[in-house]
Each structure stands twice: as structure tokens, then as C-alpha cells.
N, C-alpha and C positions, 0 to 999 in steps of 0.2 A: 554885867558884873554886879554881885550882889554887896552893898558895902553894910558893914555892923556900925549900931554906933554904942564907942567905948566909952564917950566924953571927949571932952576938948584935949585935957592934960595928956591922955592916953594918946590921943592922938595923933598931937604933936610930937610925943617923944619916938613915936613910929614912921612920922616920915620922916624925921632926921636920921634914925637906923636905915631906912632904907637909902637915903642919900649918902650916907658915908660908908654902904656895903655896895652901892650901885645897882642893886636889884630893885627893883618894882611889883607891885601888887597884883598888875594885870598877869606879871610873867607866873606869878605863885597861883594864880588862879585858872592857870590854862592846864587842861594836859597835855598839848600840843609840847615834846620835846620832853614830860616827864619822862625819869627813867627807872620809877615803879609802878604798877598801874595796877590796882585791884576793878576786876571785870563782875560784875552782877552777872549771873545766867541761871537758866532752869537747872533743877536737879532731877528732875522727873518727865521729862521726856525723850523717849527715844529717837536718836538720829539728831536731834539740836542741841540737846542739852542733859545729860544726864550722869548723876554721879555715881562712878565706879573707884571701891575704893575710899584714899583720900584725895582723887582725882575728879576729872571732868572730861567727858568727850561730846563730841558733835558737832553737828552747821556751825550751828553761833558759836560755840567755844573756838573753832579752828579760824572762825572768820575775825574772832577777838584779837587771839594770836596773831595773825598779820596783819590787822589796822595796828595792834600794841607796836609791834616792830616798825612796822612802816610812819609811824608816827614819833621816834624816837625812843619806845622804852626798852631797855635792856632785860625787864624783868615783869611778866604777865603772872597776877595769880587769879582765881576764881572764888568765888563765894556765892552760895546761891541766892536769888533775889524769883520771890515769887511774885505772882501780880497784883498782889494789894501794897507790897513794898517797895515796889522797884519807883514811886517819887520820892520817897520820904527818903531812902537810901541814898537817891542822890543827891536831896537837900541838904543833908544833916552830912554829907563827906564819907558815908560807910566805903560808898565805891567810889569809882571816878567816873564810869562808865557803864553803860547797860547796855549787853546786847543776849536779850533773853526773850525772844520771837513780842516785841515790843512794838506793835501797829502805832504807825505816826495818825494820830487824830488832832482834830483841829481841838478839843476838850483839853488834849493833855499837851496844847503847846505852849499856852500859858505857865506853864511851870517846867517844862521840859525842854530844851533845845536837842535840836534831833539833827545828827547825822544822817545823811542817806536821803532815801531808803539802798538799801543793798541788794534786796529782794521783795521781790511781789506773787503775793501766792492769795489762795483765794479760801473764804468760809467754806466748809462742807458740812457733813452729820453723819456720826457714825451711831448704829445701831449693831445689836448681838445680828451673831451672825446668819441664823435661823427664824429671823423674823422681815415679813414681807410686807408689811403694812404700810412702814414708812420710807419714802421714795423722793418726797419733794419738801421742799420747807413746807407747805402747805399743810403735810400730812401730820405736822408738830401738834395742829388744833388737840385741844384736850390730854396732850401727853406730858411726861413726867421727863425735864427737859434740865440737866445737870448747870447748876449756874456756878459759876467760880469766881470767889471775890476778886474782886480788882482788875475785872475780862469783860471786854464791852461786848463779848461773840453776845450771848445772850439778847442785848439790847436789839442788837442786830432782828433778830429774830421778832420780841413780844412788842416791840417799838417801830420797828420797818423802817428802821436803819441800813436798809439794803439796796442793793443796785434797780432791785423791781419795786421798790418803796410799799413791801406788802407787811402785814403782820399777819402772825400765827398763835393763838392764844394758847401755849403753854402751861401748863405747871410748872416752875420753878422747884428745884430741890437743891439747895445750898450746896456748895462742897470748898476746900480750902486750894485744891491744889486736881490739876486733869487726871493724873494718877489716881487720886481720890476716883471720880467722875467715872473711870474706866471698871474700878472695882464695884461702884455702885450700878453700872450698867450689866457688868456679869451676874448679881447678884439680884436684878430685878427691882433693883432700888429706883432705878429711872429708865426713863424706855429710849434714851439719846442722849447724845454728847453733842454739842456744835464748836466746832472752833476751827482753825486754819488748817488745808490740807498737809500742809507741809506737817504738824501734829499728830492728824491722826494716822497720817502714813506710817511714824514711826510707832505708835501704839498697836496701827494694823500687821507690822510686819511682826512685832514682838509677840504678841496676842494669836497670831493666827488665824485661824478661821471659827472661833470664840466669839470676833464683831469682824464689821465690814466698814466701808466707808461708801455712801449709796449713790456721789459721784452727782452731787447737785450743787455745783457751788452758784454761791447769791452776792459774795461782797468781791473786793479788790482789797488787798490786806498787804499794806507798804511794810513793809518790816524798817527801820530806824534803829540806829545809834543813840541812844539817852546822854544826853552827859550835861552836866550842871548848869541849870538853868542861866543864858550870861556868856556862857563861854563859847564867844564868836569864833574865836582863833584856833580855839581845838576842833571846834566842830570844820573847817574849812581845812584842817589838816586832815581829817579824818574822813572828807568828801574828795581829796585829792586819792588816798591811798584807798578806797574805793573803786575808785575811776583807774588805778595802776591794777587792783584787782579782776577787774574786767579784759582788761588789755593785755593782760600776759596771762591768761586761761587759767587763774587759780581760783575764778567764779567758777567757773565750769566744772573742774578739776574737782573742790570739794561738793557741786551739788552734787555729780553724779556719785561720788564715795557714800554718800549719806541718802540720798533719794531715789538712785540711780535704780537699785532692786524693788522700790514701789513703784517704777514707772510714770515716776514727774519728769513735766517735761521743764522744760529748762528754756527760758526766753535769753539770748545772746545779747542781747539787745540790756545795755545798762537801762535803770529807771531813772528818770531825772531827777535830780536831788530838790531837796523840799525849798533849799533855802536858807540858812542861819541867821536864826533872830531869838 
């Protein structure tokens, strides 16, 4: 729990409010049993997160909707959260929650407590679809390689942050958001994209045969629940209704609705939860 401090005076006159309304600070600081809940998610990817409309569909948005519910909220809305935002969003109260293809790394658990993970899906590289050159991370050496703020996929690669602990010296070319990345790959802007397969299936299916995905994965990518750094009680509400997800087949249920036509497979098997701290 994160505590502000107001002064003494301020202080005091707020736990007497709270003793003679009977509510408590830990309870205002959990989501565990809210009953409105703003969700951070992507707006720009296909099949997890993308906005149609003044709406939101996909993986993460449906998997939202039933942790919200399952956790007490009567009322789920959406707002997008890209990846250079999605701590500060939850510092600063924008959402309650994030679940916007959000890898649990040991980097961002100092400021983030993580539900989950819910899924584990793994890095790939998507390149245009008429190009054969590039086949392995390896093949990254010397290429124009789409980097997206606030996305460790990159590191992974120029850093050998990966399961074979290699590097591949890239080019880096900046971009805001994978949407970007995709357009800058059609247009020759850069010669690859990296990020989790579960991403670029849904760019592959949207795209057509425009890019490919070249079926080389190098990480282990835990997907997590965000929610305010502190918040023990929500995050162990939200690793129950998790664990209710797996067991009455609406993991299964919504991968195959969303991945099931790019031919991900689907592990049965819950992933063990990180922990909440």
C-alpha cells in the first residue's frame, strides 16, 4: 500500500472519518470487490486488443471482463494503455488494472504488482511476406528492426535477453505503438517486427500474406495482470478468478475464438502464478 503524506493535521482528521464511517484505507485501495473498474488494454492489436468503434474487443479485453466480474465489479469499462504508459497509468489511478499483452519481468515488478500470469506465449519476428532472408533471430544482424517505446521485445534481441542468451546487432527504428511497426514494415521502413506471437498472429491474420510470421520463437513471455503497485488483496482475488478461468474452460474457450484461425496452440495446463508482492 502506497501511503501519501498530507501532514499531521490532515491526517488525523482522516482516520477519525474513517472510524466513524467504518471503512478503512486498505479497503479503498484494493480492487478486490470494486464495483467499477477501468481496464487499460491495447487499441491496436488484432485479436487481444483492439478498438472498434467506441468499443474494445479481444484475448485481453474478454479475459478483463471475467476477472472484472469474477472479482466483484458490476461495471468493466476500457481505455487504452500503450506500452510506454501502462506504469504511470497505474501509479497515478488513470486505470485500476492492466491487462494489455503486459509480460511479468522482474524490471517492472518493483513498481507493478502482477496478477497471474494468465498466459504464456512466446517472442517471434514477423517480416513482409515475400522476403526470405530472414528465418532465425540471427538473421536480425545488420537489419532495420522496429523498436516500440515502453516494449522490452527489442532488448530481447540487441541485449540477449533470451532463452539462448544470443544477441543480434540490429538497427533500431523507433515507433510509438506495433500498428505503427506494421505499417513501417510494409512500407520498407524496417525489415522486421519482434514481439509475442500471440501479436503477431493477429497482425498476420489481418495483413494477410502482405507479412509472415517466420516461426522462430526465442523468449517465454508470461502475460500478467498490472494493478497498483501494493495491492496484495486485489492481486490474490484476481489469481483466484484466474485459476476459476482455467477450470470451467473459458481459457480455452476464448484462446481458441481469437487464436484458434492462426493456429496457436493452446497449453491446458494453468501457468503458476508469480506470486503477489
Amino acid at each position: 500500500m502506497r501511503v501519501r503524506n498530507y501532514g499531521v493535521a490532515f491526517a488525523a482528521v482522516a482516520a477519525v472519518s474513517m472510524v466513524a464511517t467504518g471503512c478503512s484505507e486498505k479497503k479503498d485501495s484494493t480492487i478486490d470487490g470494486k464495483k467499477e473498474l477501468v481496464v487499460g488494454v491495447k487499441a491496436d492489436q488484432p485479436g487481444l486488443g483492439l478498438q472498434k468503434g467506441s468499443g474494445f474487443e479481444g484475448f485481453d479485453v474478454d479475459v478483463a471482463n471475467y476477472i472484472g466480474k469474477k472479482i466483484g465489479a458490476t461495471k468493466v469499462t476500457f481505455k487504452e494503455a500503450r506500452s510506454a504508459n501502462r506504469e504511470s497509468f497505474l501509479a497515478n489511478s488513470t486505470v485500476d488494472m492492466i491487462v494489455a499483452t503486459y509480460s511479468i519481468t522482474e524490471a517492472r515488478k518493483p513498481k507493478v504488482t502482477f496478477g497471474g500470469p494468465y498466459i504464456v506465449t512466446h517472442q517471434d519476428i514477423m517480416v513482409r511476406g515475400n522476403d526470405n532472408s530472414i528465418k532465425t533471430m540471427a538473421d536480425l544482424k545488420g537489419k532495420k528492426l522496429c523498436q516500440v517505446a515502453g516494449s522490452n521485445s527489442w532488448k530481447n534481441i540487441t541485449e540477449g535477453t533470451n532463452l539462448k542468451k544470443e544477441k543480434a546487432a540490429a538497427e533500431l527504428v523507433p515507433a510509438q505503438a506495433y500498428l505503427e511497426c506494421i505499417q513501417k514494415l510494409k512500407t520498407n521502413a524496417v525489415d522486421a517486427v519482434s514481439t509475442d506471437a500471440t501479436i503477431l498472429a493477429g497482425y498476420a491474420l489481418a495483413e494477410g500474406d502482405k507479412v509472415k510470421v517466420v516461426n522462430a520463437p526465442f523468449t517465454d513471455e508470461k502475460y500478467g495482470i498490472g494493478i497498483k503497485k501494493g495491492d496484495t488483496k486485489g492481486c490474490e482475488a484476481v489469481n483466484k478468478a484466474i485459476t476459476e478461468m482455467y477450470s470451467d474452460g473459458t481459457a480455452k474457450q476464448l484462446w481458441e475464438k481469437w487464436f484458434g484461425p492462426a493456429k496457436l496452440p493452446f497449453d491446458a495446463k494453468q501457468p503458476p502464478a508469480e506470486g503477489c508482492s
